[in-house]
N, C-alpha and C positions, 0 to 999 in steps of 0.2 A: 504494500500500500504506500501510494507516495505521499508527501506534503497533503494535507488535508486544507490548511491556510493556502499555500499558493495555488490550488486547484479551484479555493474559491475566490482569488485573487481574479484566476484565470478568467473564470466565470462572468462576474463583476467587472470584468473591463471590458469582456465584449457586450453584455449588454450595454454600458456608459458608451461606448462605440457604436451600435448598431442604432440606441433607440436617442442620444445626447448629445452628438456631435453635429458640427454642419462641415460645408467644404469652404474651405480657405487657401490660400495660396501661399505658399512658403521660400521665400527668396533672397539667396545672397547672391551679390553681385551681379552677372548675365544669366543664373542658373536659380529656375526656379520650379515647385513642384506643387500640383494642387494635393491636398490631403485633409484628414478630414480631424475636425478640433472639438474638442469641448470649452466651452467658455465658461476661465472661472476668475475669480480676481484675490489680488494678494495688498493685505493693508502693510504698508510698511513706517515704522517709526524713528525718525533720525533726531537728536537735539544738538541745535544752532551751536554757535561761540558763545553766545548770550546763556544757554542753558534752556532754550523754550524748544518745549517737542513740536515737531512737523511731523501731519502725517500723511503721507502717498500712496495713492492705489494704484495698484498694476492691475491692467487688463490681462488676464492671465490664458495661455491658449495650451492644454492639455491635448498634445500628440504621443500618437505611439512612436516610439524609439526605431522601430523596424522600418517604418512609414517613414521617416526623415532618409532619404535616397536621393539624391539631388542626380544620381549618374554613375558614382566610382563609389557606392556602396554606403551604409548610413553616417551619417553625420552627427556631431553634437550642434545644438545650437549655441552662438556668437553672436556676444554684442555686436551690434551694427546690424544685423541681419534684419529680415523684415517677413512680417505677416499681414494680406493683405486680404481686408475681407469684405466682400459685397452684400449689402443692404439694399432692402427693397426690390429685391425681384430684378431679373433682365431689365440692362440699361440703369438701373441704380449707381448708387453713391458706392464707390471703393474707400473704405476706411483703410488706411494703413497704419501700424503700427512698427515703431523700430523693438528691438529684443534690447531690453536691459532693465537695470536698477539700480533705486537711489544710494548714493553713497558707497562703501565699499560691498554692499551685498549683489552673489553673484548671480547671473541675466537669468538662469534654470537651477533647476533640481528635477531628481526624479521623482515621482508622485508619489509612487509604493514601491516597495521593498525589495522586489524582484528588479527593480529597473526595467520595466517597460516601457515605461508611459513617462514623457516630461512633461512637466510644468514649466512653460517659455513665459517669461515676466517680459512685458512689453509696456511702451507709451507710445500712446497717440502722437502722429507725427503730423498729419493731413488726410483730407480726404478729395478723394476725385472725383468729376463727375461724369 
């Protein structure tokens, strides 16, 4: 009998996958790939030189790890990289977002335990129309 946690790990991501995600577009540089995301967001806490807390949400885009394949095999994600995602239906708004976060915390992690699935911390950069 194997892992009884990571067979429901298993479980549980393809549903968050099958019935939670949308399709988004994922791009660094001239190389980009559509794959499909869940949207979650991460509050993050920094305090100034003064001592007063700031606090910043990340638009957060949960991919599978496998699915990051730009061409020459999976990737991590990099600050600077970008996720770009369409609203409203054909012909809609493209929101983009660049991968990163505030202060020295870093751009991903991975969601659960197994390393599947990332959690890409991103900000609004622009959107297209």
């Amino acid at each position: 009998m194997g892992d009884l946690l990571e067979q429901g790990a298993v479980f549980l991501d393809d549903q968050r996958h099958r019935h939670m995600s949308r399709s988004v577009v994922y791009r660094r540089g001239a190389d980009e790939k559509e794959v499909q995301a869940t949207i979650g967001r991460t509050e993050f806490e920094q305090a100034d030189e003064g001592g007063l807390i700031h606090r910043v949400e990340s638009r957060d885009f949960l991919i599978r790890a496998a699915d990051l394949d730009l061409g020459s095999g999976p990737i991590q994600p990099r600050a600077g990289d970008q996720v770009r995602e369409q609203v409203g239906g054909v012909g809609g708004q493209v929101l983009v977002y660049e991968v990163n976060a505030p202060g020295e915390q870093p751009p991903w992690r991975y969601s659960d335990p197994y390393r599947r699935t990332f959690r890409i911390h991103t900000k609004h950069i622009g959107t297209e129309t």
